[in-house]
N, C-alpha and C positions, 0 to 999 in steps of 0.2 A: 344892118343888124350884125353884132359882134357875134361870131362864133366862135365854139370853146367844146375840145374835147376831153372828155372825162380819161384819169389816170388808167391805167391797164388795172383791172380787178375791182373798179366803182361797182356797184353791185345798187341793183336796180329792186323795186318790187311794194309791196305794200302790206297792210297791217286793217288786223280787225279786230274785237274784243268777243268774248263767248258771247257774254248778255245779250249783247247789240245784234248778234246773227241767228247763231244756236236755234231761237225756238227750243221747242220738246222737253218745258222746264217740268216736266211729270214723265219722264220717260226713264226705265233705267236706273228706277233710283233715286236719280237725284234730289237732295235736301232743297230745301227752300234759304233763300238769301234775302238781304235788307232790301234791295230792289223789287221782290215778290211784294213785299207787305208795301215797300212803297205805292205803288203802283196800287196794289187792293184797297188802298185808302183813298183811294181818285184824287191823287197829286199830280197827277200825269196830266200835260196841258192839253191834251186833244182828246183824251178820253181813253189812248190806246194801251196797250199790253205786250210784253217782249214774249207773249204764250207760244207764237209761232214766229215772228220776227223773218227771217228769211229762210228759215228752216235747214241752215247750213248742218244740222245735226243728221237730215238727210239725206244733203243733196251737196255734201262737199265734193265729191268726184266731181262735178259741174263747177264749183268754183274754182278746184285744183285746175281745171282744165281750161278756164279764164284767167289765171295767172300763167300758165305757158305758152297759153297761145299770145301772150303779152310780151313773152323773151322776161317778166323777171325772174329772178334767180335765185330772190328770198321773200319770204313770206314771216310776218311777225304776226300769231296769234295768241289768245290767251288761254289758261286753260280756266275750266268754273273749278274754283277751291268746293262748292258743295255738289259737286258732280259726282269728287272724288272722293269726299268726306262729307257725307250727307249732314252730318250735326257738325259739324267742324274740327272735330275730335274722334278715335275711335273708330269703329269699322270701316275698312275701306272698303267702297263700291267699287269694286273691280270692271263692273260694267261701265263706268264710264272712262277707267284706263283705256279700257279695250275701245272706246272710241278714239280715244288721240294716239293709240295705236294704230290706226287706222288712215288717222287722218296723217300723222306721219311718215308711212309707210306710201301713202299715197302722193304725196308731196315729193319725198326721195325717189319715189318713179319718173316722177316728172320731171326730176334733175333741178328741184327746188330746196334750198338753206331754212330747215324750217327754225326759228326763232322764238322761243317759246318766252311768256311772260307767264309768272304764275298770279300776281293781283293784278285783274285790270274791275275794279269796282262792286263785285259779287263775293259779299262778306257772306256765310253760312249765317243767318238767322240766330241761330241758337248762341252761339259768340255773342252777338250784340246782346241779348238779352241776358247773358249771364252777367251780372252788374257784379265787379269784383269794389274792391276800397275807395276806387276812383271812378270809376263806372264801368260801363258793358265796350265789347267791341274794340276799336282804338282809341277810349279813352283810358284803359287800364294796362297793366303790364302784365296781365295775365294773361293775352292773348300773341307774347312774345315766342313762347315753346310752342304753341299750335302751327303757329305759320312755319315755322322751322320743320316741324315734324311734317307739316305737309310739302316743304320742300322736297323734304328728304324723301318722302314715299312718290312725290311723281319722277323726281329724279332716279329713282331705283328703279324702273318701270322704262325710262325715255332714254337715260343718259349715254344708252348706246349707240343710238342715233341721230339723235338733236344734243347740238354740241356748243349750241348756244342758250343760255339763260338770261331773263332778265326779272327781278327779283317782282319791282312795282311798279306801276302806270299811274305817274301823276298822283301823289301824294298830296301834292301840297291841293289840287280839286277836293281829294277826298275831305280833307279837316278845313277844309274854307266852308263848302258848301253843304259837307255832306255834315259837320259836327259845329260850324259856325254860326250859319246863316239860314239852314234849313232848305235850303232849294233844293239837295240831292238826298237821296237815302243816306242815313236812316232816317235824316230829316229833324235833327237836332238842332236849335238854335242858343248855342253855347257860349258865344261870343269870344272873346281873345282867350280866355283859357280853356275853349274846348279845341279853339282853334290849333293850340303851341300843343297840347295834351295828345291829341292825335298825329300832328307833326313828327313828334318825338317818338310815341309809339309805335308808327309807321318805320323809322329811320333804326329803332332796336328790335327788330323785328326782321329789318333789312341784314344788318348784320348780321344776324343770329341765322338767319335761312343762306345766304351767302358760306357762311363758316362749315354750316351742316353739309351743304352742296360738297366743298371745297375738301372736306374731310375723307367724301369714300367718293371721291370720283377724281382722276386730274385729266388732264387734257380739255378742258372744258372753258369755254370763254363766257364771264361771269359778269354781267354788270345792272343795269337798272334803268328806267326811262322816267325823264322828267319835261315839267312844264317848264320851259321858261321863255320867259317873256320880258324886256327891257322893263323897266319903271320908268317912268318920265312925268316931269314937276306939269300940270296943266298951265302954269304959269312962274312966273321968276318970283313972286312972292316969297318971303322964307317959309310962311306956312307951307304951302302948295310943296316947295323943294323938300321940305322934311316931314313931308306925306310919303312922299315919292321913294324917299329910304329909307321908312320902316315898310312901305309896303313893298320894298324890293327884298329885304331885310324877311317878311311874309314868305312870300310868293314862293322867293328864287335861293335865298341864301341858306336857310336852313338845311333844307334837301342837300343843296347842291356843296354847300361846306362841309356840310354833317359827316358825308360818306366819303368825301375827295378830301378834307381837313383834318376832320375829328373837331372842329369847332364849333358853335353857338354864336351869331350874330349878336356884337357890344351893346346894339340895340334894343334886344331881346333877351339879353340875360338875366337881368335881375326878373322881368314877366315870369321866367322858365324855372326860376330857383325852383322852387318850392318842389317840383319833380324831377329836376336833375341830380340821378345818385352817383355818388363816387362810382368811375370806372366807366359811365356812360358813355361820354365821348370817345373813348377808345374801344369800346363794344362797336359806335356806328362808325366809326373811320374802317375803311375797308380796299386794298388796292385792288377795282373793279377794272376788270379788262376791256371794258366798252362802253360808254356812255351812251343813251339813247336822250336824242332831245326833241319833243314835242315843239312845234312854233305857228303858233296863228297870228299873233303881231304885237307891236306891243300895248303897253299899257301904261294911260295916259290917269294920273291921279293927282287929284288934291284931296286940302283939307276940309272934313266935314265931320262935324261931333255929330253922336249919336249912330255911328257905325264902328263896328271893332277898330281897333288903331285909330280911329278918328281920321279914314281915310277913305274917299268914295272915287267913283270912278268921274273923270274930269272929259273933254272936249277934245276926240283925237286930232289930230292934223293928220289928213289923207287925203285921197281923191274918189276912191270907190271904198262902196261898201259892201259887205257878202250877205246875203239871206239872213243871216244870223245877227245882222246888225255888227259886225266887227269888221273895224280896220283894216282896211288891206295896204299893208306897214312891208314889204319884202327888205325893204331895205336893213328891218329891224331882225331880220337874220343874220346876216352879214356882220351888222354888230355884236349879237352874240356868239357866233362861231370866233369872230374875232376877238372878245373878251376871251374866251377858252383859250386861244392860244397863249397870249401874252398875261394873263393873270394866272391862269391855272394848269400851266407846265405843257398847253397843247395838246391834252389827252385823246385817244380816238373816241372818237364820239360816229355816230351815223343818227341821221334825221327818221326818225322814229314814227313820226306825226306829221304831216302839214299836207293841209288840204281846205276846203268851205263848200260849204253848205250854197246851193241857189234855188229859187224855185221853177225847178226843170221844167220844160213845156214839150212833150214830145208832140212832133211835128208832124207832118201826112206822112212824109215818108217812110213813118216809125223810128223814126232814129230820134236822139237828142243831141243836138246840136250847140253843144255850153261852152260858147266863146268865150264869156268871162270866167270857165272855171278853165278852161285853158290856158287864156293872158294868165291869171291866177299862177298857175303851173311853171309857165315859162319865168316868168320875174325872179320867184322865189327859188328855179332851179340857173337863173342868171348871178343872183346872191350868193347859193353855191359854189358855184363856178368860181365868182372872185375870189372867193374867201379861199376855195381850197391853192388855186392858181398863187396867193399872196402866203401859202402853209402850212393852214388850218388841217389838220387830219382827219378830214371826217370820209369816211370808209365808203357807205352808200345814202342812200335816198329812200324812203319808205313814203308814199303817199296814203293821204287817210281820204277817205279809205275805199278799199277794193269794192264792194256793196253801198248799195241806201240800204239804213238799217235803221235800227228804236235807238233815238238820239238821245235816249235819259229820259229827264222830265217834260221834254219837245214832246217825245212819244215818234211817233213814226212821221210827224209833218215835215221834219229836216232832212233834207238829201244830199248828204257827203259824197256821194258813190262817185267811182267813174263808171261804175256798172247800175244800170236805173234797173232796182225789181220793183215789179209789181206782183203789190203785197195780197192782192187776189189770187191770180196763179201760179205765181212763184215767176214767172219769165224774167229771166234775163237777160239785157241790153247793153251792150257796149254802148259806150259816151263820146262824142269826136276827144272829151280829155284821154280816156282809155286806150284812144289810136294815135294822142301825140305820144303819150307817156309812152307808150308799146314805140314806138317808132326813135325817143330819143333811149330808149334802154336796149332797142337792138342794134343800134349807132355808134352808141358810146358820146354821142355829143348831142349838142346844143346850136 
C-alpha cells in the first residue's frame, strides 16, 4: 500500500448542518422553516422528525469535544437562517446569535477553525410562502436582499472570530429536489423551470450576501460549497452522451460557472432567458476565496422523456455500493479536483462533504466496527492525495459527517456518522472510521 503525506497546513476535520443535528426547533425563538412543514406533512420516509435530532443545540460541548479529541482542526457548521430571523425578515432573535456564540467560542477553546455556512437547507417558512411575480422562496427575486441582510447581521455578531464564510450548501440539491422533483422541502414539483428559477436565485443571492459580507468586514475568507459530481453518458449512444451534458450542464455548471465565470451554460440559455436580467451575470460572478466541494460519486445518466431535461439516472459502473444505494466512484474525485485545476485556473478549493451512509450494526462489544465506511475513507482520501501530489490545491478534508443525524426525507434511518448516536439517549460512539480519520489527521498522512 502506497503511502502519502499530506502538505504542512492540510487541515483535517468535519461538517454538519443545523437541521440535521440542532434538535430544539421550538426553543429560543426560533421561526419555523420549509423542512418543519415538510416533515408535518408526513413526507418523511420513516415517519421521523428533526424535533430533537441529536440535540447538538444542547449538547455541543460534547461534540466540540469529539472533534478534539479527533486532532481536527476545523469544523464546518451551518448556522439555521430562522434561528436567527424567525420570519426571514425583520427582528432578529438575538437568542439564537447567543447560541453560535457559544458554539463558537467553544470551538476556539478547543483550538478548532470554525467554518461557518449560512444556507445549508433551512429556508424560514414565511419566505416560501410569500409568492412574489415568480413565486415564493427561490423561485422569485425577492428573496435576494433577505439572504443578504441575513448575511450581514450574523456577520456582525461572528466576524470577529469566525473568519471563514461559506455563503450556500449545495444549491444545485436545493432546485432539483427541493423545487423540481418534489422529494425535498418545500416539496414543489416544478420541473426544468422551477429547476433553472431557483438555480439562479440561489446564485443572486450568493453574490449579493458575498458583497454585503465583503463591504464591512475584510480580512475574511469568503467562498461557497457545492455538489459536484462528474456526468457520464450510461452508454455511447448520442442520446445517453447528450443526457449526460445537459445534466452536467444541471447539476455542476451553473453553480460552479455562475460564481467562478459570471456565465450561463450554451446549453441552458435560451431555458434561462426569460429570467435572466441585464447585469445578472456580473451580480453572480464573484472572486470567492475558497471553494467547498461536496463529492459522493459520480453520476451516471441517460436519455429518458418524461423527466426534467429528458434525463434519468442510468446504470453506474462500480464495485460497492453504500446504504444509500450510491456508487462508490473514489476515483471520480480525482477527476474533479483534476478538471478544477486545468480548466478552472486551480482554485483552492477544500472537501467540504464526502462521507456514506451504512447500516451500522453495533456489535457486543459496543463499538461499531464499519470497515466499508473506512475502505470508503481511505480510497477517497487516496484520490486526494493524487490529485494534490499531481497540484491540485485543495487546502483540507472535511468528512460528512461528524454525527448520525435526520438525513432529510430518509428521516433518521440513514447513518452518515463516524460518531453512532442513539437517538433515545443521546450517547455517543466513536466509529473504528472516527479513529482511522483521528489517526490519519494526527499523522498528517495516509
Amino acid at each position: 500500500m502506497t503511502s502519502f503525506t499530506f502538505p504542512p497546513g492540510f487541515r483535517w476535520g468535519a461538517s454538519t448542518s443545523s437541521y440535521q443535528i440542532e434538535g430544539a426547533l421550538d426553543v429560543d425563538g426560533r421561526g419555523s422553516c420549509v423542512w418543519d412543514r415538510f416533515a408535518a406533512q408526513g413526507r418523511i420516509q420513516d415517519g421521523t422528525n428533526a424535533a430533537t435530532a441529536c440535540d447538538h443545540y444542547h449538547r455541543f460541548p460534547e461534540d466540540i469535544a469529539l472533534l478534539k479529541a479527533a486532532g481536527f482542526d476545523s469544523y464546518r457548521f451551518s448556522i439555521a437562517w430562522p434561528r436567527v430571523l424567525p420570519t426571514g425578515t425583520g427582528a432578529v432573535e438575538t437568542r439564537g446569535l447567543d447560541f453560535y456564540d457559544r458554539l463558537v467560542d467553544g470551538l476556539l477553546e478547543a483550538g478548532i477553525t470554525p467554518m461557518a455556512c449560512l444556507y445549508h437547507w433551512d429556508l424560514p417558512q414565511p419566505l416560501e410562502d410569500a409568492a412574489g411575480p415568480q413565486g415564493g422562496g427561490w423561485q422569485g427575486r425577492d428573496i435576494i436582499g433577505p439572504f443578504a441582510d441575513y448575511a450581514r447581521i450574523v456577520a456582525a455578531r461572528l466576524a470577529d472570530r469566525v473568519k471563514e464564510w461559506m455563503m450556500l450548501n449545495e444549491p444545485n440539491v436545493v432546485a432539483i429536489f427541493g423545487y423540481g422533483v418534489g422529494e425535498h422541502a418545500p416539496g414543489h414539483k416544478l420541473g426544468e423551470q422551477g429547476i433553472l428559477r431557483a438555480l439562479h436565485h440561489q446564485n443572486l443571492a450568493q453574490g449579493a450576501a458575498l458583497r454585503a459580507i465583503a463591504a464591512e468586514h475584510s480580512g475574511l475568507t469568503l467562498g461557497t460549497v457545492l455538489n459536484l459530481q462528474p456526468s457520464v453518458p450510461d452508454s455511447a449512444k448520442p442520446e445517453d452522451v447528450a443526457a449526460a451534458a445537459r445534466w452536467d450542464a444541471v447539476w455542476n455548471r451553473v453553480t460552479l460557472d455562475g460564481v467562478l465565470r459570471g456565465e450561463i451554460p450554451a446549453l441552458l440559455a435560451e431555458k434561462m432567458d426569460s429570467f435572466v436580467q441585464p447585469g445578472d451575470l456580473e451580480a453572480i460572478r464573484y472572486p470567492i476565496d475558497l471553494l467547498g466541494i461536496n463529492y459522493y460519486s459520480r453520476m451516471t445518466m441517460k436519455h429518458e422523456e418524461g423527466h426534467p431535461f429528458d434525463v434519468w439516472w442510468g446504470e453506474a459502473q462500480c464495485r460497492r455500493w453504500t446504504g444509500m444505494a450510491w456508487p462508490v466512484q473514489p476515483e471520480g474525485l480525482y477527476d474533479l479536483l483534476s478538471e478544477l485545476r486545468t480548466d478552472y485556473g486551480n482554485p483552492a478549493v477544500f472537501i467540504a462533504e464526502n462521507g456514506c451512509a451504512y447500516d451500522d450494526v453495533l456489535s457486543e462489544d459496543g463499538q461499531i466496527h464499519d470497515a466499508e465506511r473506512v475502505l470508503y475513507f481511505r480510497e477517497h482520501l487516496e484520490s486526494v492525495a493524487q490529485a494534490v501530489a499531481e497540484g491540485c490545491d485543495v487546502k483540507g478534508y472535511l468528512c460528512w459527517s461528524l454525527l448520525d443525524n435526520f438525513e432529510w426525507a430518509y428521516g433518521l434511518a440513514k447513518r452518515f456518522g463516524v460518531v453512532r448516536v442513539d437517538y433515545d439517549t443521546q450517547t455517543r460512539t466513536p466509529k473504528d472510521s472516527y479513529r482511522f480519520l483521528s489517526a490519519v489527521a494526527k499523522s498528517g498522512s495516509l
